[in-house]
N, CA and C of each residue as an Amber inpcrd file, in Angstrom:
protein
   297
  79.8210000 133.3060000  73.5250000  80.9760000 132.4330000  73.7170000
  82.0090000 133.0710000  74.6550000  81.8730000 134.5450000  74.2810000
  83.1990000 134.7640000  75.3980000  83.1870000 135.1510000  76.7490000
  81.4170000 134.9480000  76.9200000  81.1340000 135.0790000  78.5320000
  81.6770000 133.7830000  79.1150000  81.0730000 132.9560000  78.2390000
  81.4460000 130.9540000  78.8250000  83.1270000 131.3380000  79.5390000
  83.6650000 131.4310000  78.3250000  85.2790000 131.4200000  78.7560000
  85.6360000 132.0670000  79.7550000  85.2250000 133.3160000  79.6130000
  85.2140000 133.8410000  81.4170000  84.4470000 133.3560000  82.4800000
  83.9470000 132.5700000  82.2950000  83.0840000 132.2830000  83.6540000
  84.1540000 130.7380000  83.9510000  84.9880000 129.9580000  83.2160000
  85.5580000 128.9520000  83.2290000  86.7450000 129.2110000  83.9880000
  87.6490000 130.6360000  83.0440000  88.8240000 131.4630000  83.6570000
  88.1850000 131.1550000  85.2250000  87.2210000 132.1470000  85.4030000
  86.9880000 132.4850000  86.7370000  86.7460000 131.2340000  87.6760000
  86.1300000 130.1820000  87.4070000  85.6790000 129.1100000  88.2730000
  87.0700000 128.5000000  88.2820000  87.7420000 128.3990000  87.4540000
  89.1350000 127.5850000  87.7890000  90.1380000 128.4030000  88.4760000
  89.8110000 129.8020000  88.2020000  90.9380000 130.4600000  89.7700000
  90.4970000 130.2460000  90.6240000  89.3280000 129.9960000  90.7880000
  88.6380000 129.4910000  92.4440000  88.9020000 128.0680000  92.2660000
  89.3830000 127.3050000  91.6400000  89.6430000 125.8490000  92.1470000
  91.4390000 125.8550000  92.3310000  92.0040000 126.7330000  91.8580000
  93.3160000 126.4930000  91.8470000  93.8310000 126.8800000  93.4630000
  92.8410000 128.1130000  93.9810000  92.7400000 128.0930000  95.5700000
  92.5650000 127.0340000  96.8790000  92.0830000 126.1210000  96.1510000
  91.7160000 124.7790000  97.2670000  92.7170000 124.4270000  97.5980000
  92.9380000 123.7750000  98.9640000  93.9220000 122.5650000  99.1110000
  93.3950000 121.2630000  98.6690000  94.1840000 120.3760000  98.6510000
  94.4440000 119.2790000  97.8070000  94.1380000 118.4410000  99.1670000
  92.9680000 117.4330000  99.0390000  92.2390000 116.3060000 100.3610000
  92.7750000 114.8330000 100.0090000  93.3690000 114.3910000 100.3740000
  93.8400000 112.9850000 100.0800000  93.4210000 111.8040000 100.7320000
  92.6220000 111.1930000 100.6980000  91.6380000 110.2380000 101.1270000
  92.9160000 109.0060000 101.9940000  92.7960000 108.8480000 103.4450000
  93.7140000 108.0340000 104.5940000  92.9350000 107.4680000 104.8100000
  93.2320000 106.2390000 105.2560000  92.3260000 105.0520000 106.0580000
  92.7430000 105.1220000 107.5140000  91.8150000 104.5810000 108.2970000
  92.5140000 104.9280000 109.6930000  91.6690000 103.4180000 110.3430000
  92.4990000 102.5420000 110.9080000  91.8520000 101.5520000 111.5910000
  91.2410000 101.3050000 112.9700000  89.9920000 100.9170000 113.1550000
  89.4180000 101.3160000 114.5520000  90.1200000  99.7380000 115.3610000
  91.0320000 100.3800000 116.1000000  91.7790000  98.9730000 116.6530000
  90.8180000  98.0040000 117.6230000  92.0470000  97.4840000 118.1810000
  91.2910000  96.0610000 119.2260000  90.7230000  96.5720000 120.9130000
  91.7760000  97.8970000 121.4390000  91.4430000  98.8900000 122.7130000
  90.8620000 100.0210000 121.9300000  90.7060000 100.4010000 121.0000000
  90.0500000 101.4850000 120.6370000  89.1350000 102.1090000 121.8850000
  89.3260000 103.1240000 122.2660000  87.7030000 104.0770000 123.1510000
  86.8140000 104.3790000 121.9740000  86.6020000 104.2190000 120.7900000
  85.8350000 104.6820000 119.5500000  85.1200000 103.8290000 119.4280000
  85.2150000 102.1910000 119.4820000  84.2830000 101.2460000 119.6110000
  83.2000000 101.3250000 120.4640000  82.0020000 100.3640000 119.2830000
  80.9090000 100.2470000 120.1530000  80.3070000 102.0020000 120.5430000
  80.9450000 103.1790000 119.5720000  80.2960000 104.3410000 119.9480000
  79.9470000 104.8510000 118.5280000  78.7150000 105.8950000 118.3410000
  78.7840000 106.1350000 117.3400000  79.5220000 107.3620000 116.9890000
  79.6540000 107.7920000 115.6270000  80.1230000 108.6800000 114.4910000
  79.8950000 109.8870000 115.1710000  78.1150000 110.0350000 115.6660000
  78.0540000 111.1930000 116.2440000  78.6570000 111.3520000 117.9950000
  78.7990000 110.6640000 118.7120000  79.2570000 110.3570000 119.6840000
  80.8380000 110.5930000 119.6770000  81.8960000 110.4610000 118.9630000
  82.9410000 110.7160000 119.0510000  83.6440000 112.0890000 118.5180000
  82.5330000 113.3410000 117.8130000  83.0290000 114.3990000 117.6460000
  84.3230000 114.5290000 116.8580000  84.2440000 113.7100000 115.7420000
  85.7410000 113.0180000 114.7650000  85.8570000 114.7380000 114.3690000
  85.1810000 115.5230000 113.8230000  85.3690000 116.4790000 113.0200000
  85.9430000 117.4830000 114.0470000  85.3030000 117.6130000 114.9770000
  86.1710000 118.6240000 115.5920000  87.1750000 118.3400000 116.7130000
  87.4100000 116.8460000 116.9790000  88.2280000 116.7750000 117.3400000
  89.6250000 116.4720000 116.3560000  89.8010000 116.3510000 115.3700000
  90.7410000 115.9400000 114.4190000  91.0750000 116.5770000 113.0610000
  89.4230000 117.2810000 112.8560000  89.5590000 118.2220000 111.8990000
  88.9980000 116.7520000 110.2400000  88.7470000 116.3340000 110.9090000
  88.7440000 114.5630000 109.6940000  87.3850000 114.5150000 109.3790000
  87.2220000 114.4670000 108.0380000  85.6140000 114.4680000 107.3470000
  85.7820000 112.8670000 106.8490000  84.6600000 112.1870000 107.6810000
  84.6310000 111.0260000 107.1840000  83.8980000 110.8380000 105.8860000
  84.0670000 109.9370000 105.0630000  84.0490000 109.8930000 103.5160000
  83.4290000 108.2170000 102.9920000  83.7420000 107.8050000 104.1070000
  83.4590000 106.0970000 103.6840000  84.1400000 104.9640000 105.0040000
  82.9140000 104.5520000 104.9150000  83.7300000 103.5290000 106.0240000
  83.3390000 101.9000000 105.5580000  84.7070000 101.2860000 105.6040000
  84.5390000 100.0460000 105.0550000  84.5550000  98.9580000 106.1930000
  83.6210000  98.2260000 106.2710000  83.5670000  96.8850000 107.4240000
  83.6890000  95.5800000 107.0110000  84.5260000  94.7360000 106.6150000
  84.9820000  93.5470000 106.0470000  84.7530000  93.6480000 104.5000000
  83.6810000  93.4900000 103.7470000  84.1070000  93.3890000 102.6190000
  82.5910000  94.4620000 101.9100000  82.2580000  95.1080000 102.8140000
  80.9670000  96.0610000 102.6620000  81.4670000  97.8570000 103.0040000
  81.5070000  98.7000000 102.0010000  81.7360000 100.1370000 101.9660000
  80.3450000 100.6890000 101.7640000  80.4100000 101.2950000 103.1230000
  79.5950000 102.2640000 103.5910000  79.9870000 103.9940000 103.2050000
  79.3310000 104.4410000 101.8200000  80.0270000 105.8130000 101.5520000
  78.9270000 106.6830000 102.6690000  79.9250000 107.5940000 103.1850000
  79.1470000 108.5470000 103.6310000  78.3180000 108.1090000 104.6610000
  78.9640000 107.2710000 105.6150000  78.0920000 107.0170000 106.5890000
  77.3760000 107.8640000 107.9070000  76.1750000 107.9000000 107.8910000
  75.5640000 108.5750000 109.1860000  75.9230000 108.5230000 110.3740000
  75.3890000 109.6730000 111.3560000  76.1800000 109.4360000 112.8690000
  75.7220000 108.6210000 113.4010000  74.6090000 108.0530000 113.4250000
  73.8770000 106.9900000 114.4460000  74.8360000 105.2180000 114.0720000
  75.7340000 105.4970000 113.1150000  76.4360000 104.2430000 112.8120000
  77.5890000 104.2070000 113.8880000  77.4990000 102.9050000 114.3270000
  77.8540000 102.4760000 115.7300000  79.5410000 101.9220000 114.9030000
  80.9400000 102.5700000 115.3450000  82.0620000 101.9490000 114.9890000
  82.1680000 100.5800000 115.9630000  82.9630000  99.3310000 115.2130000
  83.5520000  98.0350000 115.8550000  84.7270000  98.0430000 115.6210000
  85.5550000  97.1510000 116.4370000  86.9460000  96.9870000 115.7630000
  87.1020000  96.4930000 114.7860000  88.1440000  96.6130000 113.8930000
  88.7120000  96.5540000 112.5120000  88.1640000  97.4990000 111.5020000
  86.8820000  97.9300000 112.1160000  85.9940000  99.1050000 111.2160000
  87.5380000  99.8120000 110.3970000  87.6650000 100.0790000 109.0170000
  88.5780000 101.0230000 108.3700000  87.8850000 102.5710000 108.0340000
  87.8310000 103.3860000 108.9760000  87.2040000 104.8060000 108.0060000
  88.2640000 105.4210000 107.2650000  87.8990000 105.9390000 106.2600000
  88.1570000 106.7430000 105.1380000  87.9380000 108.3630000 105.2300000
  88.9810000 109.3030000 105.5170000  88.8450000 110.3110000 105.8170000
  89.6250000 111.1730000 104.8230000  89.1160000 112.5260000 104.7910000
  89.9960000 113.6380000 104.6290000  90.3690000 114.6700000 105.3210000
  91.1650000 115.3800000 105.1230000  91.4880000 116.6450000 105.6650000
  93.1600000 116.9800000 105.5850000  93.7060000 117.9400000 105.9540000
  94.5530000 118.1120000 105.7440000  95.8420000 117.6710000 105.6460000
  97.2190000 118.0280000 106.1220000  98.0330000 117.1180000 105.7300000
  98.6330000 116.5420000 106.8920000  97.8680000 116.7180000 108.1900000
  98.2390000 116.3390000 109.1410000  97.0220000 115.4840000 110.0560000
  96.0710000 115.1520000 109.2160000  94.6320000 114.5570000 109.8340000
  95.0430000 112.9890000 109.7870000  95.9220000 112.2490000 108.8970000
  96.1840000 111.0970000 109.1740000  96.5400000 110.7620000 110.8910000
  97.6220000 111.2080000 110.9890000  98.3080000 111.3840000 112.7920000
  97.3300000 111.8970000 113.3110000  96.8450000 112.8430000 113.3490000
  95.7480000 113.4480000 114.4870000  94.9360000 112.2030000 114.5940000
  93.8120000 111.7600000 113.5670000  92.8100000 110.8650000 113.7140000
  93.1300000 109.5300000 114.0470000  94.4360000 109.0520000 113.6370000
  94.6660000 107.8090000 114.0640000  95.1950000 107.8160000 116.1110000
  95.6650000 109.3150000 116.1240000  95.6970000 108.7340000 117.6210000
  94.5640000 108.9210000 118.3900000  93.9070000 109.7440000 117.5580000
  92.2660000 110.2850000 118.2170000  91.3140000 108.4980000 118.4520000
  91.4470000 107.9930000 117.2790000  90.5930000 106.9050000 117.0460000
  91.5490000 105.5870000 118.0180000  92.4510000 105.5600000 118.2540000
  93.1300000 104.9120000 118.5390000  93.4420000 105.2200000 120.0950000
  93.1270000 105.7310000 120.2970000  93.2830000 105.9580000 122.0710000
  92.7680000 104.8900000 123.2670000  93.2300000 104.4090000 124.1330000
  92.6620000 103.3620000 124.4710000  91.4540000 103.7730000 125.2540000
  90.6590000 102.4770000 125.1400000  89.2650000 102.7620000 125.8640000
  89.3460000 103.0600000 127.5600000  89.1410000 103.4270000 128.1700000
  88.7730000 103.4960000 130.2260000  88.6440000 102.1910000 130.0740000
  89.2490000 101.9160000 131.3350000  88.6830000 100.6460000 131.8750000
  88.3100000 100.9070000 133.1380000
């Protein structure tokens, strides 16, 4: 019994170390450059630092969607990361397309 308790002690000082991920929605607009490209194609993670988590398309949630998934406008992804990945990713995703 009193190994358990130490191994609990111990796993919860390693959780009290984490930062805290708060799940943002970010909308793929109407000029978006993110449209019509996929997940893997836009380099979200290292450009923004944003782990996508779920992406919802009208009334269908896609958890954990793959890179070969092609974003459209109104697409909503669901991201985490720190406390500044909302702003980063929304202007990342939001940038207008070349014309």
């Amino acid at each position: 019994m009193n190994g358990i308790l130490k191994e609990i002690i111990q796993l919860s000082d390693r959780l009290n170390g984490l930062k805290t991920y708060n799940p943002v929605e970010i909308k793929v607009g109407e000029s978006s450059h993110a449209r019509g490209k996929t997940i893997a194609n836009l380099q979200l993670w290292q450009q923004t630092g944003a782990t996508i988590i779920a992406l919802r398309r009208g009334t269908e949630i896609s958890i954990s969607p793959g890179p070969h998934v092609i974003l459209r406008e109104d697409d909503i992804l669901v991201v985490v990361g720190d406390e500044q990945v909302q702003r980063r990713t929304d202007l990342f995703i939001n940038q207008a397309a070349e014309t």
